[in-house]
KEMI-776361 format. One record per residue (C-alpha): y negated, z negated, x; residue number from 1; residue in one letter. Coordinates in pm, 1 decimal, decimal comma, always signed. Layout:
! residues N
<<Y; Z; X>; NUM; "A">,
...
***
This chain:
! residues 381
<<-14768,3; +6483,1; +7221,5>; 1; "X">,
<<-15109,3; +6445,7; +7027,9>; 2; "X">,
<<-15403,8; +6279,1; +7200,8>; 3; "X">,
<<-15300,0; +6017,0; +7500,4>; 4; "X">,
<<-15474,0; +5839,9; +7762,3>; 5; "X">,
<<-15526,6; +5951,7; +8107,8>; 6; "X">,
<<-15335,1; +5743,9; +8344,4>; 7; "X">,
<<-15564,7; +5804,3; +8642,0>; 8; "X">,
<<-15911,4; +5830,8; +8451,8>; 9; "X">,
<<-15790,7; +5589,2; +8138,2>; 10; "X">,
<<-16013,3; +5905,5; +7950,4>; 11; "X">,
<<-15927,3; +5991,2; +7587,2>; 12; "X">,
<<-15762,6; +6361,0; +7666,0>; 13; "X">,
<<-15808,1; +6631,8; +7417,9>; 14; "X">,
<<-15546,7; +6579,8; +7085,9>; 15; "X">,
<<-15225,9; +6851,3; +7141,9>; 16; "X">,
<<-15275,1; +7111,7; +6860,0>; 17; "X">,
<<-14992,7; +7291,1; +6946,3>; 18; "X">,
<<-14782,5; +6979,9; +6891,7>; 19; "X">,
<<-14916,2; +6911,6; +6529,0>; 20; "X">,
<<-14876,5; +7296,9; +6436,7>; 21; "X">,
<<-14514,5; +7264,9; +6594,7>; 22; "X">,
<<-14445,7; +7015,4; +6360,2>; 23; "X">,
<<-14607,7; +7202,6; +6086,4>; 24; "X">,
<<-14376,6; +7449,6; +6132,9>; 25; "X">,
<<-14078,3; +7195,2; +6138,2>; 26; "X">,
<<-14201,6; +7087,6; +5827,3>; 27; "X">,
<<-14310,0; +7376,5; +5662,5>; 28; "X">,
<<-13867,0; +7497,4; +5728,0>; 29; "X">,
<<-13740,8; +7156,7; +5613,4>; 30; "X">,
<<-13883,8; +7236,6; +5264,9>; 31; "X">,
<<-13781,5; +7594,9; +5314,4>; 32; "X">,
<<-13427,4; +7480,5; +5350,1>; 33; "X">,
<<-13424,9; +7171,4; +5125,7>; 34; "X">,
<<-13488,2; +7472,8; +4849,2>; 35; "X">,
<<-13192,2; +7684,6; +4989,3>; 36; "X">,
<<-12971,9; +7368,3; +4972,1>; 37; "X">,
<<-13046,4; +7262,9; +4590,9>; 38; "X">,
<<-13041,7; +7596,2; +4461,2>; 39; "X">,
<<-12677,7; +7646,5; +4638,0>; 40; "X">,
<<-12569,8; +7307,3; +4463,9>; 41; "X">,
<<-12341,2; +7286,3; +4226,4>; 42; "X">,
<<-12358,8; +6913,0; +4147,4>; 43; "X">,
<<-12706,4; +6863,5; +3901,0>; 44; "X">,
<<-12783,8; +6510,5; +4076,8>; 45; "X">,
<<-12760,6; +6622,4; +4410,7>; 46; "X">,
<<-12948,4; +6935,9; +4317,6>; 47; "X">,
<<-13252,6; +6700,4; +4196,6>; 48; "X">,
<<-13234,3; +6538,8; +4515,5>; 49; "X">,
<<-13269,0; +6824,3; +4733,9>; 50; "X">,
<<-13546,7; +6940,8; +4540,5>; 51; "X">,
<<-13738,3; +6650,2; +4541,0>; 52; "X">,
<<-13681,9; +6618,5; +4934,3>; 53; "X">,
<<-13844,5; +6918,8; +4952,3>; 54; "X">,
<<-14123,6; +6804,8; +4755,2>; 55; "X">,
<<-14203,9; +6520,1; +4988,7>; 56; "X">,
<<-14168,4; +6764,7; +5342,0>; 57; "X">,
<<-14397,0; +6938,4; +5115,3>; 58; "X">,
<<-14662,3; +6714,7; +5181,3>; 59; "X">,
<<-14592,3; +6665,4; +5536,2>; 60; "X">,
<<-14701,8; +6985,7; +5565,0>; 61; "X">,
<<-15059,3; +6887,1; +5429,9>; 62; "X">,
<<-15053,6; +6606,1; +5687,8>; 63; "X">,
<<-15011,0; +6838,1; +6000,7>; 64; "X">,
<<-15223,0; +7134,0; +5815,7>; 65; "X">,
<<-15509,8; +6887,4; +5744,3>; 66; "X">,
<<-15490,5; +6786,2; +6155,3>; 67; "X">,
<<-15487,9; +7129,8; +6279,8>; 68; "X">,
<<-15747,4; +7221,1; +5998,1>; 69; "X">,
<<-15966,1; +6929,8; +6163,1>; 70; "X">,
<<-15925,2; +7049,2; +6528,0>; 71; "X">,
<<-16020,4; +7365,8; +6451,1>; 72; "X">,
<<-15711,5; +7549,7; +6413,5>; 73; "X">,
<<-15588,8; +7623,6; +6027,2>; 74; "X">,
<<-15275,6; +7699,8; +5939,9>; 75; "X">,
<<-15122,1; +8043,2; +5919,7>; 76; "X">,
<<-14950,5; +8189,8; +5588,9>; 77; "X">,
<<-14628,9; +7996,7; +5616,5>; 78; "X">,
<<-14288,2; +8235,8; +5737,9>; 79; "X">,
<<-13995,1; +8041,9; +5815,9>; 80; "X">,
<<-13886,9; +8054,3; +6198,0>; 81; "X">,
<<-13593,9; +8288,6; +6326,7>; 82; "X">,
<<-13375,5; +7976,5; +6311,5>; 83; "X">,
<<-13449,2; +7864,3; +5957,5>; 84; "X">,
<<-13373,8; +8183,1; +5854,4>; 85; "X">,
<<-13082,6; +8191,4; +6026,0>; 86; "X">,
<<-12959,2; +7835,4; +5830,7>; 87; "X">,
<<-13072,6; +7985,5; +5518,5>; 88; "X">,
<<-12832,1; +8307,6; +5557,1>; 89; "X">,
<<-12571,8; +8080,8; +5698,1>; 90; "X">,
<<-12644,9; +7816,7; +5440,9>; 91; "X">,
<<-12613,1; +8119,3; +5134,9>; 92; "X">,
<<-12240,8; +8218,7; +5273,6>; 93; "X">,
<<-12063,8; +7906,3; +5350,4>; 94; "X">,
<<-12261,2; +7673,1; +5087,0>; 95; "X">,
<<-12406,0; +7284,6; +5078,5>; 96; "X">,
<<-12119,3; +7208,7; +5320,9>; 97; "X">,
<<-12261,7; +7385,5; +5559,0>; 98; "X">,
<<-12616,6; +7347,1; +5534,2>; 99; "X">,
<<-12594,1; +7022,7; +5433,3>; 100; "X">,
<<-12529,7; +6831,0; +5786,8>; 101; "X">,
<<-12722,7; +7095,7; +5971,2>; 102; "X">,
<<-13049,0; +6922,7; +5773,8>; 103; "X">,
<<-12891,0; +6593,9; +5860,6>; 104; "X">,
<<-12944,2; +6663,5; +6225,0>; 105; "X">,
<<-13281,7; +6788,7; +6177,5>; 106; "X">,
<<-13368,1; +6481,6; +6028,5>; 107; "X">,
<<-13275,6; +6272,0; +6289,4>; 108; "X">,
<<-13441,3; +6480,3; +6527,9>; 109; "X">,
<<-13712,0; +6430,4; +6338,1>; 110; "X">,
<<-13693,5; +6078,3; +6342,6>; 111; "X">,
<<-13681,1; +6077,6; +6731,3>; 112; "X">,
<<-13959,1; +6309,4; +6778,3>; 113; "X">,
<<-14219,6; +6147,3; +6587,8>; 114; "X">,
<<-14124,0; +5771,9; +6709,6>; 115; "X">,
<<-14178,4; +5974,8; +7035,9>; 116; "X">,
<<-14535,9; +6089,7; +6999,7>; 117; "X">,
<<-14597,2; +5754,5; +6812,0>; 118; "X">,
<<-14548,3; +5566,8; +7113,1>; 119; "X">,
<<-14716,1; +5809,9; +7375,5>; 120; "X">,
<<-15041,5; +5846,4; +7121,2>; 121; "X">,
<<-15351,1; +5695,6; +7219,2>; 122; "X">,
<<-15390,2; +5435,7; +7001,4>; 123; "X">,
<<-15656,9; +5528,5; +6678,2>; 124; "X">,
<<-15581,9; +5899,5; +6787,5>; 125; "X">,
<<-15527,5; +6149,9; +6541,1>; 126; "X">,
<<-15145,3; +6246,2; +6520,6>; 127; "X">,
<<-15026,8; +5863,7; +6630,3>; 128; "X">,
<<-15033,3; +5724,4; +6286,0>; 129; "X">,
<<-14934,7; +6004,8; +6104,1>; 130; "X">,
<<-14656,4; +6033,9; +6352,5>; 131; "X">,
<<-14533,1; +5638,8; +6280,6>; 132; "X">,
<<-14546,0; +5716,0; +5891,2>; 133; "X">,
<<-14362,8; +6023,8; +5904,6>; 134; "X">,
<<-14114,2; +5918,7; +6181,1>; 135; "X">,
<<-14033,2; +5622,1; +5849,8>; 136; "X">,
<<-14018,9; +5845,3; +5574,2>; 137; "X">,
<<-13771,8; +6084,3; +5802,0>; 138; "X">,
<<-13572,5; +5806,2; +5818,9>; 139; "X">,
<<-13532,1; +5740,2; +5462,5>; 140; "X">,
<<-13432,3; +6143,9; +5400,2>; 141; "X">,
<<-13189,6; +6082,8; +5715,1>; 142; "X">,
<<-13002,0; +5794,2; +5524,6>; 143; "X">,
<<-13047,4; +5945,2; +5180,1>; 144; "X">,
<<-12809,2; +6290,0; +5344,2>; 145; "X">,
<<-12607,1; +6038,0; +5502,2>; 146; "X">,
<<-12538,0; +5883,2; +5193,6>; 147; "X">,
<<-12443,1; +6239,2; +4999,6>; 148; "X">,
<<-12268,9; +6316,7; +5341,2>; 149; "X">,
<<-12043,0; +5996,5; +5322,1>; 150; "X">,
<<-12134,1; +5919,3; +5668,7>; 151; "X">,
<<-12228,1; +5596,5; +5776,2>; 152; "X">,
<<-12480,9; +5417,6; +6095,3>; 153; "X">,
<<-12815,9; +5590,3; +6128,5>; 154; "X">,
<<-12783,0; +5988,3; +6175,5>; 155; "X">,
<<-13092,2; +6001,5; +6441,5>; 156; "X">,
<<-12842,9; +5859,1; +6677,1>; 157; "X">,
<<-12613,5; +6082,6; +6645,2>; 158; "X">,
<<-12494,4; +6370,2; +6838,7>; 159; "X">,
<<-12220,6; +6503,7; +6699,2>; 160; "X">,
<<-12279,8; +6863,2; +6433,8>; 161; "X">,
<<-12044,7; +7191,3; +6350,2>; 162; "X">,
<<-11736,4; +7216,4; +6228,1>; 163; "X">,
<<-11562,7; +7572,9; +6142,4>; 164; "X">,
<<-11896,0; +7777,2; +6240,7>; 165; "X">,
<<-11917,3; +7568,1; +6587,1>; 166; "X">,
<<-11597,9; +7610,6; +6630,5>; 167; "X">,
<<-11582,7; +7986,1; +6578,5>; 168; "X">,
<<-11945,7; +7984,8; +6827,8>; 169; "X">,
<<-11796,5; +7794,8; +7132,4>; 170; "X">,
<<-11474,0; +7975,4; +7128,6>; 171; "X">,
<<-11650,5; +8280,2; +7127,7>; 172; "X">,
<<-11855,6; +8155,3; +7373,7>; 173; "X">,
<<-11596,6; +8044,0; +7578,9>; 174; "X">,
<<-11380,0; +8395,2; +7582,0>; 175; "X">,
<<-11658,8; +8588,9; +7624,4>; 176; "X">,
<<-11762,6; +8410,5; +7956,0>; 177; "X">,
<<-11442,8; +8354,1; +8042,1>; 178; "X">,
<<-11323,8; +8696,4; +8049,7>; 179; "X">,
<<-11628,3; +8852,7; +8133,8>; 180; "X">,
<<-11647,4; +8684,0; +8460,8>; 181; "X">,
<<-11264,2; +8775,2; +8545,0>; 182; "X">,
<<-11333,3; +9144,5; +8457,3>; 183; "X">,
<<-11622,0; +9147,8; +8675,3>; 184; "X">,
<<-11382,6; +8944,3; +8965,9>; 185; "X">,
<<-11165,7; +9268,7; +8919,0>; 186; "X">,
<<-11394,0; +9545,7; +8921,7>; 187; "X">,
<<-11519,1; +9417,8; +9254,5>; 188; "X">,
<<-11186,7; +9386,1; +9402,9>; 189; "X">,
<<-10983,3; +9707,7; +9277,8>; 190; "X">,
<<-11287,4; +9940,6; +9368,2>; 191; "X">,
<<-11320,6; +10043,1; +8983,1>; 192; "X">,
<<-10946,8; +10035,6; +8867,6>; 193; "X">,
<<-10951,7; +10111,1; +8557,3>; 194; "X">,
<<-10537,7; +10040,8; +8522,2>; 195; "X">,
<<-10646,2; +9746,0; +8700,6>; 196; "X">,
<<-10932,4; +9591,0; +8449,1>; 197; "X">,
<<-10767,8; +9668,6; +8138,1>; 198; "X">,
<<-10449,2; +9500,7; +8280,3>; 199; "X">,
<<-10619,5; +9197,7; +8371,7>; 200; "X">,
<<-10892,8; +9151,3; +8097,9>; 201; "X">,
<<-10608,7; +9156,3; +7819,1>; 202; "X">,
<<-10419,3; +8943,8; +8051,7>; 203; "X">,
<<-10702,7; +8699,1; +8060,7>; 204; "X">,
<<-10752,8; +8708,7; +7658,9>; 205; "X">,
<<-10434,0; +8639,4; +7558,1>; 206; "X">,
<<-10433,6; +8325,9; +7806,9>; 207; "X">,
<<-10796,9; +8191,4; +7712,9>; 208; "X">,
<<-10755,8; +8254,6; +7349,7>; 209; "X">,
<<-10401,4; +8064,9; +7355,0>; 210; "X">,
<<-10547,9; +7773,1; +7598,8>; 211; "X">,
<<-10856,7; +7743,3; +7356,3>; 212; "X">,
<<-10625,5; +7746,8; +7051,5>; 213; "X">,
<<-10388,5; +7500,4; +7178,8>; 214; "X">,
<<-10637,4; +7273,3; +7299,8>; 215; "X">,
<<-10822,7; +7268,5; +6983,6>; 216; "X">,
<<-10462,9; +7226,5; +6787,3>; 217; "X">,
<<-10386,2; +6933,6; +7001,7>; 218; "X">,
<<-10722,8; +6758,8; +7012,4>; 219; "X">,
<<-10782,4; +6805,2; +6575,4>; 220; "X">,
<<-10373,7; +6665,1; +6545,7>; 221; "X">,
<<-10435,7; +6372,6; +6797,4>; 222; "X">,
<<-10734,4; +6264,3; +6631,9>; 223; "X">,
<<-10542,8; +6308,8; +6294,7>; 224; "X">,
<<-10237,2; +6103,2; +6428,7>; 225; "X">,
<<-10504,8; +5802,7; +6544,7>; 226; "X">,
<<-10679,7; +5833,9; +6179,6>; 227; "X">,
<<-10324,9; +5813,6; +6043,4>; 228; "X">,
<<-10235,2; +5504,1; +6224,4>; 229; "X">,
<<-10572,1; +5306,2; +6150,6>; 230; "X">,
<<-10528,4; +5420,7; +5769,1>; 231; "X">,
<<-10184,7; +5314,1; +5768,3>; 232; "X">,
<<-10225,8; +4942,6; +5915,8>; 233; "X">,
<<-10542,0; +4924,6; +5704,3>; 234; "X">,
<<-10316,1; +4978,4; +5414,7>; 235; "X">,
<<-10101,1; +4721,3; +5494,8>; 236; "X">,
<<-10327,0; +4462,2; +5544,0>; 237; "X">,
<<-10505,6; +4533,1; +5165,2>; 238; "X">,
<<-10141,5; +4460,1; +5035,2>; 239; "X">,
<<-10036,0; +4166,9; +5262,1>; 240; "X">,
<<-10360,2; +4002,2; +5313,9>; 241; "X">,
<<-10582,4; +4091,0; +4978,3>; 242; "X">,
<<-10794,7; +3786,3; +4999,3>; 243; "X">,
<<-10897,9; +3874,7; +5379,1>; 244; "X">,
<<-10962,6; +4183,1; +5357,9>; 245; "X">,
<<-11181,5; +4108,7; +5001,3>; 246; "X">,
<<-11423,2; +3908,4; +5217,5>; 247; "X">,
<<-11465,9; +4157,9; +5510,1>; 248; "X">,
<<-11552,3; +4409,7; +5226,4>; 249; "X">,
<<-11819,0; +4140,3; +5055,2>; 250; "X">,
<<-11946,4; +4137,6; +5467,9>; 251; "X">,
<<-12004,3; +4440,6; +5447,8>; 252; "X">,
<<-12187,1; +4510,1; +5134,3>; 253; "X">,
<<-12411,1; +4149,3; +5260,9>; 254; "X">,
<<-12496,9; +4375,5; +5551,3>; 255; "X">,
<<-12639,0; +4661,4; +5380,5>; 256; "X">,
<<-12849,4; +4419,1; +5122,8>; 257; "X">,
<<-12633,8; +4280,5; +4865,1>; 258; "X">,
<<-12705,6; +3869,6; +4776,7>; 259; "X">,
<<-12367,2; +3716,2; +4887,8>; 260; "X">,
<<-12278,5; +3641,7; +4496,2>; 261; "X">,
<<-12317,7; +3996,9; +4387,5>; 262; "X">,
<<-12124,2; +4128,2; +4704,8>; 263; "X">,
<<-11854,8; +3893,2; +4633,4>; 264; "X">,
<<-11827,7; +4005,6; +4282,1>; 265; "X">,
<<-11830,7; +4362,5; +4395,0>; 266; "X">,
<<-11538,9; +4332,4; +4639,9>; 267; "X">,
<<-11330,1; +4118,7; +4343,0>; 268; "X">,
<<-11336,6; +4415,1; +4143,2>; 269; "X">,
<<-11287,8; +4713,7; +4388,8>; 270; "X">,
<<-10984,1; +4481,8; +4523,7>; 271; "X">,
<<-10831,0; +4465,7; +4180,2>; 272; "X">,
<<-10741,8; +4875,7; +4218,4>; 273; "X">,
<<-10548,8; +4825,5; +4538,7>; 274; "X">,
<<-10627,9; +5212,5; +4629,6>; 275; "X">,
<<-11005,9; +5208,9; +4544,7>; 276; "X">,
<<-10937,5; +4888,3; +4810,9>; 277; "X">,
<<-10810,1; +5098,4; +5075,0>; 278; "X">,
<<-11076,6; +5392,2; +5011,4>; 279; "X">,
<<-11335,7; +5147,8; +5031,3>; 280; "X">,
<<-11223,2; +4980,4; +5339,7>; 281; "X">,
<<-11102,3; +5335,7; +5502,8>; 282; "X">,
<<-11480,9; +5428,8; +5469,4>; 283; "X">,
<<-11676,5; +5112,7; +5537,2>; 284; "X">,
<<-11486,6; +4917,9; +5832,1>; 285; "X">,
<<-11305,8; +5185,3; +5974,5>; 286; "X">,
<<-11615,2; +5439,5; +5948,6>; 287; "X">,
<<-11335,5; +5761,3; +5828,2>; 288; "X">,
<<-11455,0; +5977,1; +5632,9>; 289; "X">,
<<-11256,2; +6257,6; +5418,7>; 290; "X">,
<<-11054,0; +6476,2; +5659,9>; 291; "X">,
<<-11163,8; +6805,5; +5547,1>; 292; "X">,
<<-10927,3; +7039,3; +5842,2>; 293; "X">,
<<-10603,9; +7017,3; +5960,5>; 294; "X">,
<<-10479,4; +7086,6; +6310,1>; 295; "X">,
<<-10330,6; +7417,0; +6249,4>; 296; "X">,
<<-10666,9; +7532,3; +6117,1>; 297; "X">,
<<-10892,6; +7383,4; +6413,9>; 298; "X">,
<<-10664,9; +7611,6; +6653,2>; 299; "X">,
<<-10628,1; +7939,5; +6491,1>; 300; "X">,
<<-11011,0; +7939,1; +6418,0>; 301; "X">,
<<-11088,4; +7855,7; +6797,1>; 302; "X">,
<<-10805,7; +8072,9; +6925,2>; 303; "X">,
<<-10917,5; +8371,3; +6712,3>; 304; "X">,
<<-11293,8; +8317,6; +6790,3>; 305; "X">,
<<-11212,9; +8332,5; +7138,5>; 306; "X">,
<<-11003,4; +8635,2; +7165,4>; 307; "X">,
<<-11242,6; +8818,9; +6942,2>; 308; "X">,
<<-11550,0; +8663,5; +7262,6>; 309; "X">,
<<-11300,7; +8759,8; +7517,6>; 310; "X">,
<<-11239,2; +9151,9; +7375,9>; 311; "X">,
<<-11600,1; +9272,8; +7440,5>; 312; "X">,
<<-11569,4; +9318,6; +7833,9>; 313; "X">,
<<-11230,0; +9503,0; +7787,5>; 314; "X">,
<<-11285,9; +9730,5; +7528,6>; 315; "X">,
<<-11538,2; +10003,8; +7681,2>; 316; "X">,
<<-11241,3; +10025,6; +7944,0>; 317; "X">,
<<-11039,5; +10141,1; +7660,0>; 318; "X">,
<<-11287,8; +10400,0; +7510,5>; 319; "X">,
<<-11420,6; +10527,1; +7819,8>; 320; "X">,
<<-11396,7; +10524,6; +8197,3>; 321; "X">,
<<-11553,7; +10491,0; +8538,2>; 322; "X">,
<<-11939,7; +10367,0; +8557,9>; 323; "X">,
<<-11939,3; +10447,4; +8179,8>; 324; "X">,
<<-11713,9; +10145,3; +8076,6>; 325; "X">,
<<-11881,5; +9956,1; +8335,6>; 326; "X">,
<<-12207,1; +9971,2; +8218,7>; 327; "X">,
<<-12073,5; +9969,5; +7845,0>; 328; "X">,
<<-11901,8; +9647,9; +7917,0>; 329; "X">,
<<-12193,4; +9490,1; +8097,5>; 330; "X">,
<<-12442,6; +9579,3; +7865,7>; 331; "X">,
<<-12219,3; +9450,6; +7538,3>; 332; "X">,
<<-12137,0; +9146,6; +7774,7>; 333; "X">,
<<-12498,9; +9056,5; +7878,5>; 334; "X">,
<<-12615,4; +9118,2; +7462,9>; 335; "X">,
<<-12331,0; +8932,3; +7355,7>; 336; "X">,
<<-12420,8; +8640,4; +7546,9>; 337; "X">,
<<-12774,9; +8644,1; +7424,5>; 338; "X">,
<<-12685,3; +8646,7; +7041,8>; 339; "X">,
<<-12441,5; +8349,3; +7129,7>; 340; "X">,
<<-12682,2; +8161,2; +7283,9>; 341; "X">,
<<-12915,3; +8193,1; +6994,3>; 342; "X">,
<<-12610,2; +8115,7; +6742,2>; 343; "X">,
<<-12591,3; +7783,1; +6954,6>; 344; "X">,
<<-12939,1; +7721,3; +6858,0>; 345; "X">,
<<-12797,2; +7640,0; +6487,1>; 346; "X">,
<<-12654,9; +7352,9; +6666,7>; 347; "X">,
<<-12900,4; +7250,8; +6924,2>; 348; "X">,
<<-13220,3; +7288,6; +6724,5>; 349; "X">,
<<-13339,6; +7457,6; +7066,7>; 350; "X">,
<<-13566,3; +7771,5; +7003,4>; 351; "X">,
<<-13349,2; +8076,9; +6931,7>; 352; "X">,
<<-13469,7; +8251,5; +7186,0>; 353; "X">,
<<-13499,6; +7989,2; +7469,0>; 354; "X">,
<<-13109,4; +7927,7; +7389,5>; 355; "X">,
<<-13054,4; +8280,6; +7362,6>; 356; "X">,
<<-13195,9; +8333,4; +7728,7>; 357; "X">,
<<-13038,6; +8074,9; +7867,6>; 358; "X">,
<<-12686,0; +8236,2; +7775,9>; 359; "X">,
<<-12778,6; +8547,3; +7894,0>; 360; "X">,
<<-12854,7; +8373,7; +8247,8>; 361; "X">,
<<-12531,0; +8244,6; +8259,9>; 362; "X">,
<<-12331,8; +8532,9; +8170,4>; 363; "X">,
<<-12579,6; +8729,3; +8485,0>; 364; "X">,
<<-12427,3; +8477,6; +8695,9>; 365; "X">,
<<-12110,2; +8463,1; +8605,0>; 366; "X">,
<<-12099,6; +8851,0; +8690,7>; 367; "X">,
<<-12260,0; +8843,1; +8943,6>; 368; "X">,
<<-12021,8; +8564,1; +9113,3>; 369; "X">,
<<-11714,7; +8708,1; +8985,0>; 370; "X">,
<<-11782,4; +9031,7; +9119,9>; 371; "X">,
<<-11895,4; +8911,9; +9456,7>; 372; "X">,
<<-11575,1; +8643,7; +9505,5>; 373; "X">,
<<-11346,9; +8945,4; +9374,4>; 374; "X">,
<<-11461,9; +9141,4; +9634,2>; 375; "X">,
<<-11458,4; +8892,7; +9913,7>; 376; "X">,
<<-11098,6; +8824,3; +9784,7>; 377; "X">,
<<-11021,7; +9227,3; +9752,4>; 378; "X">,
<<-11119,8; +9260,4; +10141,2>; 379; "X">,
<<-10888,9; +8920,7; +10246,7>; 380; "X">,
<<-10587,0; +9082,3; +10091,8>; 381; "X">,
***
């Protein structure tokens, strides 16, 4: 927050410096990434865009550099964070489609923090106005990525973000907790087995990489099926009930700004090209947007990412043996965990390293339950 009032004294309290250089920073990586993002476009208009995003977080950067300058702390030499470097590498492999909702989310969370330390600013304290001004113009990138994004409703209350890289990080995720904790269950019920662990933890792969795959098959075809339905009956009604479904669509363009004349006009002519119609109505009433996976895709890509999480506390039982491959498989377990956690980051906007520990915290507890209950389970039977 920047400067607020005391509730017990009703003082002025000192402004937060380390908020305005945190969004400094936030600022200073937006433009970093808006730069990435255009010069990985292929499309010239979008590419302009991009760039001239970047332009304006640009001089939100002034804004929270001329605060901190005033408070007595300058800015540093600008170096993107360990996350915005991350989304730039990320953003440089898999392209705009990638990169391009991750800034979408950052928006919006951009939107939501600065309404935030608008409305717990002191009023006439430095940060509160710059805050509501910002928090506006955040808005107006959020919609503007929306737009190129062909998603509709305002992104700052969204939640959802990934695709094939989240996919590929919770599956991961998932195999490598999984299976780490059942390994650990083992070793402290077979009093170090080593036919024992390597039976199990392959055991445990197969079945948490073919659950996770399955699941995600199931869940992406559902949700395809329900799409399918909606888009079907939708079609239907375009060729049954034209004159209907006309005025919903002039509704709809009222609602975003559109004098009822010129949104009445507009909806005559889209209806006269009966599949423009039903592209137009798939994407404004029934909020669809272009189905870029398939079913058979979401599940292999979770089902892979898994097994490849689960793996890492088997293997050093197949390379070595004893208290080796035990403290081989904790050690890759316990790292593995950390770098997941900070992958999850991409998806969070949580610091990578706060994320990162946070994993690694887990995956200590999972162990250290596993092995405990795998012992007390060993000793019943």
């Amino acid at each position: 927050m920047a400067t607020t009032l005391d509730p017990q004294r009703g003082a002025k309290a000192d402004p937060d410096v380390h908020a305005f250089e945190h969004h400094w920073q936030d600022e200073a990586d937006a433009a970093y990434l808006y730069r990435i993002l255009s010069a990985s476009e292929p499309d010239a208009k979008k590419k302009d865009i991009y760039a001239r995003l970047a332009d304006v977080e640009d001089r939100h950067v002034v804004v929270w550099g001329n605060l901190m300058e005033q408070h007595g702390r300058p800015p540093r030499s600008f170096r993107p964070s360990t996350r915005a470097r991350m989304l730039a590498r990320l953003g440089r492999m898999f392209g705009p489609g990638f990169l391009l909702p991750m800034l979408l989310e950052e928006e919006g969370r951009e939107v939501k923090a600065y309404l935030d330390m608008h409305r717990a600013t002191a009023t006439g304290a430095p940060g509160g106005g710059e805050a509501l001004t910002l928090a506006k113009e955040s808005a107006d990138h959020a919609m503007t990525l929306a737009g190129i994004a062909g998603k509709s409703g305002e992104p700052w209350h969204r939640t959802e973000s990934g695709g094939f890289l989240r996919n590929v990080v919770y599956g991961f995720n998932d195999g490598l907790t999984a299976n780490f904790g059942l390994v650990a269950g083992v070793i402290g019920a077979s009093a170090l087995s080593q036919h024992a662990v390597i039976v199990a933890g392959v055991a445990g792969l197969i079945a948490d990489s073919l659950s996770m795959g399955s699941s995600g098959y199931l869940a992406a075809k559902s949700e395809r099926e329900v799409y399918d339905y909606e888009i079907a009956m939708e079609r239907d009604e375009v060729a049954l009930m034209p004159e209907i479904e006309r005025d919903e669509l002039a509704l709809i363009y009222e609602t975003k700004g559109m004098d009822q004349a010129a949104a009445h006009a507009l909806a005559t002519e889209v209806m006269a090209n009966p599949e423009r119609m039903l592209e137009e109505q798939v994407q404004e009433e029934l909020k669809i947007g272009e189905q870029t996976t398939t079913p058979f895709r979401e599940g292999w890509v979770t089902g892979l990412a898994t097994a490849f999480g689960a793996v890492i506390p088997v293997l050093p039982f197949l390379l070595a043996k004893g208290v080796t491959a035990i403290v081989l498989s904790f050690g890759f377990s316990m790292l593995s965990h950390f770098f997941v956690g900070a992958a999850r980051s991409v998806f969070t906007g949580r610091s990578v390293f706060r994320s990162g520990l946070d994993m690694f915290v887990v995956g200590l507890g999972v162990a250290i339950v596993g092995y405990f209950v795998g012992g007390w389970v060993g000793h019943l039977f």
